[in-house]
Backbone bond lengths (Angstrom), bond angles and torsions (degrees), N, CA, C in turn:
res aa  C-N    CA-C-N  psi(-1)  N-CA   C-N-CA  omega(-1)  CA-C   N-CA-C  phi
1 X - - - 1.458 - - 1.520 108.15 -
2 X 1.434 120.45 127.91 1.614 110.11 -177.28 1.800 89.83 -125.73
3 X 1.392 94.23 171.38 1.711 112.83 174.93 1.364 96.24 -147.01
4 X 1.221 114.23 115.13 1.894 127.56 167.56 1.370 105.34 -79.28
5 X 1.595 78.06 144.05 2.068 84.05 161.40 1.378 114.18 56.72
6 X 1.347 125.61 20.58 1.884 122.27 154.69 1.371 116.22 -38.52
7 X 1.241 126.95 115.37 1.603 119.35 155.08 1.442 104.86 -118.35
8 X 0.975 108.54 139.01 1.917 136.80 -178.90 1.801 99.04 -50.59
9 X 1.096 109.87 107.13 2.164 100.26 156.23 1.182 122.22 -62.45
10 X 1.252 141.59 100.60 1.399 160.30 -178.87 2.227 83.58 -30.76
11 X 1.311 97.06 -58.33 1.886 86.68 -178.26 1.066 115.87 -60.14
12 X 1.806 125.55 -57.65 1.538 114.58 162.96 1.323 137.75 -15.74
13 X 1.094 114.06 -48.88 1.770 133.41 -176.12 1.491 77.90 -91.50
14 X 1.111 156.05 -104.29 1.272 131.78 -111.22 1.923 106.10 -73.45
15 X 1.293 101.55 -22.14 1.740 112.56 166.90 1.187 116.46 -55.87
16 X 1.485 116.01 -36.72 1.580 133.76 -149.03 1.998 80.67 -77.00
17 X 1.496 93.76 -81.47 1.732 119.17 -166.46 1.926 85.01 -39.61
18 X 1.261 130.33 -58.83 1.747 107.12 -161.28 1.014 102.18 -64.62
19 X 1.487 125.79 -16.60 1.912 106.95 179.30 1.222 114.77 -93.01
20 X 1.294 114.21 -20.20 1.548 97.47 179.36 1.763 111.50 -118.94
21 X 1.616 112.16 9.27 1.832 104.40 144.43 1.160 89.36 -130.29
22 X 1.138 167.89 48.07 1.886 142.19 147.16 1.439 109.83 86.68
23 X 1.429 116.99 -10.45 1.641 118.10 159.51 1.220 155.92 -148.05
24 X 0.966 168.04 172.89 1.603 148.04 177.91 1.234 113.80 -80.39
25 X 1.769 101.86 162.78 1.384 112.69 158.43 1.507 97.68 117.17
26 X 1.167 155.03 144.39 1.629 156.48 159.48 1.454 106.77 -66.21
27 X 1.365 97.38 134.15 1.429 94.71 172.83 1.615 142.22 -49.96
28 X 1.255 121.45 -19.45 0.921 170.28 173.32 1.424 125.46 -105.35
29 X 1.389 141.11 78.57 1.596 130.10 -150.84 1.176 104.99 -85.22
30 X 1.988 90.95 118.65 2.093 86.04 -179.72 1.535 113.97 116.69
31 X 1.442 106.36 -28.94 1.340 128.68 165.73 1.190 156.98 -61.87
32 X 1.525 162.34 67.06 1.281 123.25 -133.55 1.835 93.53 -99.50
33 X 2.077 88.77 139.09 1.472 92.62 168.33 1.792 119.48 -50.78
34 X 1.325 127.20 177.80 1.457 133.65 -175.26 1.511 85.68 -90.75
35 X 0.710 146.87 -35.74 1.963 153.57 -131.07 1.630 89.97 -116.04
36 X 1.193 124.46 -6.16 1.959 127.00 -170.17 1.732 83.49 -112.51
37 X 1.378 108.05 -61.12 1.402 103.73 -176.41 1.161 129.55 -57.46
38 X 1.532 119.90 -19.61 1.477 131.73 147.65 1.791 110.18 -40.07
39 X 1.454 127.37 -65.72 0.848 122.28 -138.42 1.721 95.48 -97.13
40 X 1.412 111.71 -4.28 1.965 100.64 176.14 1.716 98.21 -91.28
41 X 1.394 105.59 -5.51 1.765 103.22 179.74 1.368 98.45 -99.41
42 X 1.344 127.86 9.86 1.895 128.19 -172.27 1.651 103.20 -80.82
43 X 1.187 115.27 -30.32 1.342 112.43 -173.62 1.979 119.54 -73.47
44 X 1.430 93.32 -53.56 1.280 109.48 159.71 1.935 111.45 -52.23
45 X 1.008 115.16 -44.03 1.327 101.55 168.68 1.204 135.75 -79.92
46 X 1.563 102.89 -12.66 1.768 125.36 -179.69 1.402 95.71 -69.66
47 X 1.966 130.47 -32.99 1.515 111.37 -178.73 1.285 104.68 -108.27
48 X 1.440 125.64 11.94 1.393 94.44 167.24 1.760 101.40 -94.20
49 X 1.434 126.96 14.08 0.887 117.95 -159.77 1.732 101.75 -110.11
50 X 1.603 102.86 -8.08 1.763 113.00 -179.20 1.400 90.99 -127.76
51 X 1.011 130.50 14.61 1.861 113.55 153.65 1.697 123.64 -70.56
52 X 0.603 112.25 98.39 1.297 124.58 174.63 1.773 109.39 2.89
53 X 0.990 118.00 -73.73 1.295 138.63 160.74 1.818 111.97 -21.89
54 X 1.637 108.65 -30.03 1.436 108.21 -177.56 2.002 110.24 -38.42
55 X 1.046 124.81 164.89 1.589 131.63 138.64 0.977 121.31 -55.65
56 X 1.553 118.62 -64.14 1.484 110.15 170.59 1.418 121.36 -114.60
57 X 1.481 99.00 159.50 1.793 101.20 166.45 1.569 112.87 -48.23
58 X 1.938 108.09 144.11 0.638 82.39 -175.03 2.235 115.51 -99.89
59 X 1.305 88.55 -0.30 1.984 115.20 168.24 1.740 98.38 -59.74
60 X 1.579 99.33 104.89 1.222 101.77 169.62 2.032 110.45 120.88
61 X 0.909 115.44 -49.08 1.306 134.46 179.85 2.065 103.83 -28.15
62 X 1.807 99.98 133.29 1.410 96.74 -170.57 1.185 78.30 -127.52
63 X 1.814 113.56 141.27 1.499 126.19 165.63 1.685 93.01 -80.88
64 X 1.057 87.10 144.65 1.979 87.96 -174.68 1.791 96.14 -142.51
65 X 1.418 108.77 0.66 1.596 100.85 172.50 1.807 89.14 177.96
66 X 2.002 88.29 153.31 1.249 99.46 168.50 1.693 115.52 -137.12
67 X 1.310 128.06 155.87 1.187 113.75 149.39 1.655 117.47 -143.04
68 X 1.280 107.99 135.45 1.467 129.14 166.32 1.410 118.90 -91.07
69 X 1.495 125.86 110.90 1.382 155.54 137.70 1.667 116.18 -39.53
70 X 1.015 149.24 42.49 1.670 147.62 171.97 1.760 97.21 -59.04
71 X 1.433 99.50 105.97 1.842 95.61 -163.83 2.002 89.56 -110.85
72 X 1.064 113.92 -5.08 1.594 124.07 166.91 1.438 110.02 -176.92
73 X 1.623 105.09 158.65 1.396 107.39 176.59 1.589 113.10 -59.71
74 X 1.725 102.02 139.44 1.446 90.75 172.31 1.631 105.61 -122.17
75 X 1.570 103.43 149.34 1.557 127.90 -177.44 1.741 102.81 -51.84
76 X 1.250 114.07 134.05 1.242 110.04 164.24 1.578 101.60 -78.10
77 X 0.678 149.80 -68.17 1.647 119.70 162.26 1.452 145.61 -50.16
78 X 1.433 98.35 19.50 1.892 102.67 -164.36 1.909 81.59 -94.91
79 X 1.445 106.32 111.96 1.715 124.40 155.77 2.132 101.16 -29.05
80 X 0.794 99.09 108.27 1.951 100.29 158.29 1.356 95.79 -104.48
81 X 1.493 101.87 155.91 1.426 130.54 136.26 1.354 130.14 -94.99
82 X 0.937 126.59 119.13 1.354 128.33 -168.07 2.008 105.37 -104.94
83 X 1.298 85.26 144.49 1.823 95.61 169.20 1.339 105.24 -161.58
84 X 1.318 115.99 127.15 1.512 149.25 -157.11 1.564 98.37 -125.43
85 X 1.501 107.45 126.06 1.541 117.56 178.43 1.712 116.15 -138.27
86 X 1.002 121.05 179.33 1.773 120.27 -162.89 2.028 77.84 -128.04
87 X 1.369 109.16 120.25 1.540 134.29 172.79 1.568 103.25 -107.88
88 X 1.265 111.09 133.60 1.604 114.59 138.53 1.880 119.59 65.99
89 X 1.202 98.77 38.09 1.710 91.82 -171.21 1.536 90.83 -77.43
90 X 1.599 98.76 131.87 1.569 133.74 179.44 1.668 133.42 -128.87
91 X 1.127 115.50 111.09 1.530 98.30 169.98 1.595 153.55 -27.28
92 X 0.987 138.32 101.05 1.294 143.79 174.97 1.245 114.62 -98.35
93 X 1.347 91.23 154.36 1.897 112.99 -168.56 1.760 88.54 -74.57
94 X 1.305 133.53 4.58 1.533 119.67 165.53 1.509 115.19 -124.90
95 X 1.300 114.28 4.09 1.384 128.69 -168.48 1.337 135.45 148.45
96 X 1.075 124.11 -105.65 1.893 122.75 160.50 1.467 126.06 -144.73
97 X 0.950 127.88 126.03 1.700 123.31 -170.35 1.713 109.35 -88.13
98 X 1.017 118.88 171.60 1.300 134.70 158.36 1.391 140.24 -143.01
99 X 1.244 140.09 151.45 1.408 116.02 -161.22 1.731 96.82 -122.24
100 X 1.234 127.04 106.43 1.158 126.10 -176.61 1.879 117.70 -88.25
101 X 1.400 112.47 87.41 1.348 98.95 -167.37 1.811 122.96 -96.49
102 X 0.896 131.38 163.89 1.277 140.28 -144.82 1.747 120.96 -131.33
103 X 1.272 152.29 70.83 1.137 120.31 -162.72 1.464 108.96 -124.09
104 X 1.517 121.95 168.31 1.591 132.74 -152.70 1.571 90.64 -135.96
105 X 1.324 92.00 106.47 2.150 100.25 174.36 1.626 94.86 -109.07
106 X 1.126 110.99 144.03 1.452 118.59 -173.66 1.989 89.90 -137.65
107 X 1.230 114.44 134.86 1.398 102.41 -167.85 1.370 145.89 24.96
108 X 1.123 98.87 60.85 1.058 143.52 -139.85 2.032 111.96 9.32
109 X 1.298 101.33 64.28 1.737 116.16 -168.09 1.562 86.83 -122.11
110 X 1.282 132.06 135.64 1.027 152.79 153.83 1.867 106.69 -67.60
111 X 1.132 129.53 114.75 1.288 151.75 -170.67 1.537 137.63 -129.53
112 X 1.189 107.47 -6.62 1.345 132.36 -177.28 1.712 115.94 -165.75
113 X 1.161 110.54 139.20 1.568 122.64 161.71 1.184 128.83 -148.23
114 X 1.856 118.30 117.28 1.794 110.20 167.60 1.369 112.22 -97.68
115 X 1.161 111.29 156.91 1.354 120.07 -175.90 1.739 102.51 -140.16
116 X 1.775 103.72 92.76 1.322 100.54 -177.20 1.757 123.13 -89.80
117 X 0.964 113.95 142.30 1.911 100.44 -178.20 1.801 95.20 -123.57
118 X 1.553 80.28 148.01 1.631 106.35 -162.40 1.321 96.53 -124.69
119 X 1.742 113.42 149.79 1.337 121.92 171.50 1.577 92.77 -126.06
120 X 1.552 103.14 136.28 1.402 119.20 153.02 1.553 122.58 -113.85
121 X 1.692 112.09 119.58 1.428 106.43 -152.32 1.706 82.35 -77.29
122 X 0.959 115.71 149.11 1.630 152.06 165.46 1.575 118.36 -117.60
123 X 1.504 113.56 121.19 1.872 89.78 140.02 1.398 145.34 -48.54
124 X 1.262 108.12 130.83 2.050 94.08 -175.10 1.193 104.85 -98.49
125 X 1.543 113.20 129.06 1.012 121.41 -163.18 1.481 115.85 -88.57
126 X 1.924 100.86 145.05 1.127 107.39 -150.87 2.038 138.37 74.20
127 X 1.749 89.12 -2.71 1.608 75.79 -179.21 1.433 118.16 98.88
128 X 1.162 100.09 -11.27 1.749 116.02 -167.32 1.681 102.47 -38.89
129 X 1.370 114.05 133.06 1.560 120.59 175.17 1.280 98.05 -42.42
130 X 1.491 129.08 -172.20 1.526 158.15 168.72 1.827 97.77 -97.03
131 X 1.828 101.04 116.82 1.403 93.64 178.31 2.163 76.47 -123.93
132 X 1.770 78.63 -179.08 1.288 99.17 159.55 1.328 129.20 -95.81
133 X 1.582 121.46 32.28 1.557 121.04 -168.84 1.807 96.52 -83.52
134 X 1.411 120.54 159.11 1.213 109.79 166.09 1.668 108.24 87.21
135 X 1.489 120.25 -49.35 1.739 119.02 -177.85 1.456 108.19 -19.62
136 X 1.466 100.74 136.34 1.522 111.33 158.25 1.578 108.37 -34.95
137 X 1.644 95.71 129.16 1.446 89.21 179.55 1.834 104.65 -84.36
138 X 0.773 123.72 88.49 1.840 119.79 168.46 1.084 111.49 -143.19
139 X 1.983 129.83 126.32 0.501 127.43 127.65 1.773 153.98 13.32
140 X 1.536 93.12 -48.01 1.825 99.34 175.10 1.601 109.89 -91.26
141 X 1.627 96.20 127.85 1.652 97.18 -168.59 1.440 92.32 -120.85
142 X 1.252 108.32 -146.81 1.650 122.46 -158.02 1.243 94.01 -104.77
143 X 1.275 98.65 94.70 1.454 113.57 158.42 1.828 134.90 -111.49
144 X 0.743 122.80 163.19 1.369 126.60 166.34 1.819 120.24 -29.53
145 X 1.377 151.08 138.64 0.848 135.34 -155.24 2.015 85.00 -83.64
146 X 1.209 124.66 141.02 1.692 129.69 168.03 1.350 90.43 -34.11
147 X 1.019 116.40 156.51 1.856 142.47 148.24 1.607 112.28 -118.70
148 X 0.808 153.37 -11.62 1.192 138.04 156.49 1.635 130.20 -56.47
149 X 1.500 126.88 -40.64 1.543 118.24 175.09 1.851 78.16 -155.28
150 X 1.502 81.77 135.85 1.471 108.16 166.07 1.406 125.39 -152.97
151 X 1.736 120.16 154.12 1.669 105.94 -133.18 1.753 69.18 -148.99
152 X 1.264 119.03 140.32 1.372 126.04 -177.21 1.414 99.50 -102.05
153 X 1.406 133.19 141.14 1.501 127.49 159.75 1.287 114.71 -121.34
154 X 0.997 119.28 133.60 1.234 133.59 169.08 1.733 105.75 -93.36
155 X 1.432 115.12 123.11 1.510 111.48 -173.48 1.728 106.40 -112.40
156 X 1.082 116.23 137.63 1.548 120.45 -168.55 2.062 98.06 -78.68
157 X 1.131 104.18 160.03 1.830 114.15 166.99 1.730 97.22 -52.90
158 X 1.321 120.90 -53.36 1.689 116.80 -156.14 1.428 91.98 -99.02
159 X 1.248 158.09 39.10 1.043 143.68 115.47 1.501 127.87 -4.35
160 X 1.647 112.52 -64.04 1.104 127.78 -157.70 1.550 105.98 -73.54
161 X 1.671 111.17 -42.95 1.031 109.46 172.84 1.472 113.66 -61.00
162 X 1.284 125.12 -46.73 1.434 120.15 -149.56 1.606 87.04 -69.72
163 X 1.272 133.17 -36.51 1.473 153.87 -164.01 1.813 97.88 -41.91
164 X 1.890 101.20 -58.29 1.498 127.74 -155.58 1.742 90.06 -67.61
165 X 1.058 109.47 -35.67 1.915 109.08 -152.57 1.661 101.41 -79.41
166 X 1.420 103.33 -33.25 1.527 99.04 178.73 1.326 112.87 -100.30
167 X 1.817 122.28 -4.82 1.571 113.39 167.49 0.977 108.82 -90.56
168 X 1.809 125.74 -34.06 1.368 110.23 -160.95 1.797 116.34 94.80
169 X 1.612 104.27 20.40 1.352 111.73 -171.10 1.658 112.63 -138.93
170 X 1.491 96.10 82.33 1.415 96.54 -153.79 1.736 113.33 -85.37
171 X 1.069 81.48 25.08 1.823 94.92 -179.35 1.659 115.19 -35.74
172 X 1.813 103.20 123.38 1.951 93.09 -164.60 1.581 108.19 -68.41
173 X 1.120 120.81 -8.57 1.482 117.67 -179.55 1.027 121.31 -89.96
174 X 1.793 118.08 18.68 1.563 130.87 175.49 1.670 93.42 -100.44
175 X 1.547 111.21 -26.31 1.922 110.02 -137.37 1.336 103.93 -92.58
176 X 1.334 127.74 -42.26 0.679 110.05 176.60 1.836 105.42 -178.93
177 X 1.834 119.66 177.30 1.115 122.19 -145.30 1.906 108.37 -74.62
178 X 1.624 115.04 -37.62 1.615 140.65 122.54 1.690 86.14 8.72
179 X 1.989 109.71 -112.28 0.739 133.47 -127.19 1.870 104.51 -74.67
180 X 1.129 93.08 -30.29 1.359 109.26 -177.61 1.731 110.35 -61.61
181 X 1.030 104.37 -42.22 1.742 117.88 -165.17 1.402 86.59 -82.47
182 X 1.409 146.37 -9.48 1.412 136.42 158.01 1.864 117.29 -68.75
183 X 1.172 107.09 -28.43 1.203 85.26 173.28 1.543 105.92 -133.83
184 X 1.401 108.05 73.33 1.522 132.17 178.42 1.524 133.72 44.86
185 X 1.648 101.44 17.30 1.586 99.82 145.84 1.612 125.75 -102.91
186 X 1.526 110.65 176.48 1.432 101.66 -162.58 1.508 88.79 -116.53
187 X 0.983 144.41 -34.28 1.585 137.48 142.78 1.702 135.22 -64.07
188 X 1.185 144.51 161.79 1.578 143.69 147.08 1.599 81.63 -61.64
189 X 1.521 85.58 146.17 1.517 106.41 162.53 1.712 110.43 -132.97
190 X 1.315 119.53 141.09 1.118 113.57 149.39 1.747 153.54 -20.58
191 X 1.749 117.63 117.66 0.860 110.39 167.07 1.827 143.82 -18.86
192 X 0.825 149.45 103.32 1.857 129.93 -176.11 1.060 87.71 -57.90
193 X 1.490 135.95 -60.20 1.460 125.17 -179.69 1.354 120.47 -36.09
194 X 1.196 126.62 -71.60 1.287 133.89 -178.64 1.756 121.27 -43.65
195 X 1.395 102.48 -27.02 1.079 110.64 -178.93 1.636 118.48 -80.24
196 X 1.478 90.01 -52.97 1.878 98.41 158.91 1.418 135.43 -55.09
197 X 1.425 100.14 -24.09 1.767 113.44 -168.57 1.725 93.27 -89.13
198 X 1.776 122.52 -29.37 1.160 110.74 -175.31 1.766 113.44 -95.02
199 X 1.415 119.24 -1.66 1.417 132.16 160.65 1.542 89.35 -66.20
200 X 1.165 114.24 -85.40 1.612 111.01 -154.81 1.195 104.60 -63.04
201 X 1.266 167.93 6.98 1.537 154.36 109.69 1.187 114.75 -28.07
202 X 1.237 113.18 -56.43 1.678 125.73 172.69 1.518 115.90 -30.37
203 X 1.404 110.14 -45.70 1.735 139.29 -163.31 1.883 97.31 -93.71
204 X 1.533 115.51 9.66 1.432 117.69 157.81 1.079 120.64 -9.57
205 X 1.703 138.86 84.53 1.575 112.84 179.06 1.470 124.39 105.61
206 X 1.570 107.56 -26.97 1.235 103.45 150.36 1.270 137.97 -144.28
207 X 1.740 96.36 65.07 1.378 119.22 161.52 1.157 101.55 -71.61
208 X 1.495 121.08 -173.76 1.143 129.06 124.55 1.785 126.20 -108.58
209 X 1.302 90.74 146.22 1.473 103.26 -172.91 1.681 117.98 -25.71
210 X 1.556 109.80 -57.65 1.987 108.11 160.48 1.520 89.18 -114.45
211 X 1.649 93.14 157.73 1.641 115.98 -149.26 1.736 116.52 -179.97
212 X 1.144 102.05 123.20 1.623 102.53 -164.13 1.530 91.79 -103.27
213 X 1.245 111.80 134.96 1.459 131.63 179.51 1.875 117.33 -98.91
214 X 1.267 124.71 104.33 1.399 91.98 -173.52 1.546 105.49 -137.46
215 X 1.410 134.28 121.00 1.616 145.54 -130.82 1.367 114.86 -133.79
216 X 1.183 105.01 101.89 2.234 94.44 165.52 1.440 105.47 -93.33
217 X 1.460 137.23 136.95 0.905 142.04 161.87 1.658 96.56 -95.48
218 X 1.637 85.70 149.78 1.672 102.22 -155.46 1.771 100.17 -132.17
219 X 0.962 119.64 -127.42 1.406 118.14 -171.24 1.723 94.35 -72.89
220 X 1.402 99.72 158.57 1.315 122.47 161.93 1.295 132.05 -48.25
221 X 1.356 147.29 110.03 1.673 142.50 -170.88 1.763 95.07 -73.14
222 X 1.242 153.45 102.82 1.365 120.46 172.54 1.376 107.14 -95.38
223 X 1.319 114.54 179.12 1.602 135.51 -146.28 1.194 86.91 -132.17
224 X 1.787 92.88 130.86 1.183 139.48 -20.38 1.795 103.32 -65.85
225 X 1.128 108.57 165.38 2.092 117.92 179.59 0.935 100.71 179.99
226 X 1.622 85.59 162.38 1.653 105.27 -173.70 1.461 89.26 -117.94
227 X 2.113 114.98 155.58 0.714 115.72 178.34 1.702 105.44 -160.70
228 X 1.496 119.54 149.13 1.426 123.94 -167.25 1.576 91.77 -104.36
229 X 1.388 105.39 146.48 1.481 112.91 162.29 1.623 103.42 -130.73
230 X 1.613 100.02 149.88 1.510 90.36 -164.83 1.956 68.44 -144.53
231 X 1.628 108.73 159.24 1.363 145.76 127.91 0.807 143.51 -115.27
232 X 1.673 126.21 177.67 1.664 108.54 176.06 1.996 79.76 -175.43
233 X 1.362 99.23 152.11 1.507 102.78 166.36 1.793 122.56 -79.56
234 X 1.219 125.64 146.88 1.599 104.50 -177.62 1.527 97.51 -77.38
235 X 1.396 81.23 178.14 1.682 106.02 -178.22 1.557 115.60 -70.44
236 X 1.086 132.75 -26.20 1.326 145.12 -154.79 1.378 101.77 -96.89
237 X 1.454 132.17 8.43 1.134 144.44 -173.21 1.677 126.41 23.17
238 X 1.384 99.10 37.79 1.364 97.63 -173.88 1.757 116.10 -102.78
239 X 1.373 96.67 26.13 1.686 124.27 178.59 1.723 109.68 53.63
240 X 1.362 77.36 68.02 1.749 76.64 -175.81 1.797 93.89 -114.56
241 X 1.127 155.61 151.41 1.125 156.02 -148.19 1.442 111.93 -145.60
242 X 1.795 129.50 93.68 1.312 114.28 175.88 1.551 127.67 -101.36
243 X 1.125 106.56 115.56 1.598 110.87 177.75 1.277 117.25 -72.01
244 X 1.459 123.91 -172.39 1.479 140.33 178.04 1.195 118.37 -165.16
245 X 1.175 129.99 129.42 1.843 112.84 178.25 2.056 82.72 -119.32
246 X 1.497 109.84 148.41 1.577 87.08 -169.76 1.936 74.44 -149.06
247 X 1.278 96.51 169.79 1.573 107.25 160.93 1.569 133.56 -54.31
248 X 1.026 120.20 134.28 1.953 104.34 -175.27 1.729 116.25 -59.94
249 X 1.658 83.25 -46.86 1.631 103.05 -168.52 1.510 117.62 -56.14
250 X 1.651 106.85 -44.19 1.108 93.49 -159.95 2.277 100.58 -137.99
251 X 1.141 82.79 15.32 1.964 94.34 -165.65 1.383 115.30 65.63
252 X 0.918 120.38 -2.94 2.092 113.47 170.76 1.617 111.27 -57.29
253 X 1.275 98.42 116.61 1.588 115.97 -165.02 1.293 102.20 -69.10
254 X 1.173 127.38 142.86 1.670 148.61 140.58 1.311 112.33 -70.41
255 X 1.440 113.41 -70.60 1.584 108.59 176.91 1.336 125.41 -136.63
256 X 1.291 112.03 138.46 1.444 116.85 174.58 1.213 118.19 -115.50
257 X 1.918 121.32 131.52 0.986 115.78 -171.22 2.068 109.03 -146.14
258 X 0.865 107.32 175.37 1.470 122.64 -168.54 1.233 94.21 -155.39
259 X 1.756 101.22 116.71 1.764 133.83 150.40 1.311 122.27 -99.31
260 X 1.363 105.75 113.37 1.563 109.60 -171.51 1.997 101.80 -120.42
261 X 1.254 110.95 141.79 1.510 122.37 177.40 1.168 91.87 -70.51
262 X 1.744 114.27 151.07 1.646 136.00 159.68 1.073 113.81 -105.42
């Protein structure tokens, strides 16, 4: 599925950034975040993901990991082309994954890439033990919550909605408590997006300019919650940067992620 000629709405982005940190403006002035460029390639991926033709259904589908490619700064006015494709459907010890990837050519230079992975719960057939075939491919595992900078959030009930209107992801288990309890939660829960797009805002300044993003979304944030985000650089000093967004109450992670320079 491709989309020519995307240019960014100067209002879009500044809608995007107040919902998912509390204010306007790109982090970066002039810039589009990797986590914005996700969401002008969401549409294009929203039909290759209900064309008939998909692998999997798309009723039911859990983002269970992401990764963002920022391979140079891009112009909030530099035109992309976008083309969105279905990678790698694989078995999991809960069903089948998929890797939905995404990329942004701007003269005709490749400049950006997401690479989303999806779980479709399945029966495993026969009973089959719990393996690791299929795991989110990322790097960031279960680690310790960072100690170096940590940023408390407090997340409002309508989050999710305000989340849906500026991604374009109107999923009922974002909207509300109704819609949510239809497909077997007892709260709205939080975007993975939203959650990732408001870590890396957080990290204002010390990205680096290109920067590989790579994310397991983990338990559910529900709405309204509180939640700690912590980083810290690793030890190995090769400027790789691991975050955490985790629970207040009790530290059970939502997301784990690793920022590494290109």
């Amino acid at each position: 599925v491709e989309a020519r000629g995307v240019v960014a709405d100067p209002a879009h982005l500044d809608a995007w950034v107040r919902v998912c940190a509390g204010r306007t403006g790109a982090p970066v002035p002039g810039s589009l975040p990797g986590a914005f460029t996700h969401v002008l390639a969401s549409g294009a991926s929203m039909r290759l993901l209900l064309d008939p033709r998909s692998p999997l259904p798309p009723l039911g589908l859990v983002h269970v990991a992401q990764r963002l490619e920022v391979l140079r700064p891009v112009d909030v006015r530099e035109p992309l082309d976008l083309a969105v494709g279905a990678r790698d459907l694989r078995p999991h010890r809960r069903g089948r994954q998929l890797d939905v990837v995404a990329t942004a050519t701007a003269a005709g230079e490749v400049v950006w890439r997401g690479t989303s992975t999806y779980l479709h719960r399945e029966p495993v057939p026969g009973g089959a033990a719990p393996s690791s075939a299929g795991a989110p491919r990322s790097p960031a595992g279960e680690r310790p919550a960072p100690p170096a900078g940590a940023v408390r959030w407090v997340v409002p009930a309508g989050t999710g909605r305000a989340y849906a209107a500026v991604s374009g992801d109107p999923n009922p288990i974002h909207l509300s408590r109704p819609t949510a309890r239809l497909l077997g939660f007892r709260r709205p829960v939080a975007h993975g997006m939203w959650t990732l797009a408001h870590a890396l805002l957080d990290l204002e300044g010390r990205l680096p300019t290109a920067h590989d993003v790579t994310a397991r979304f983990l338990r559910p944030l529900a709405l309204p919650g509180r939640a700690v985000h912590g980083w810290r650089a690793q030890e190995d000093g090769d400027g790789v940067l691991s975050l955490a967004v985790r629970r207040e109450r009790d530290g059970e992670p939502h997301l784990l992620a690793d920022v590494a320079p290109l």
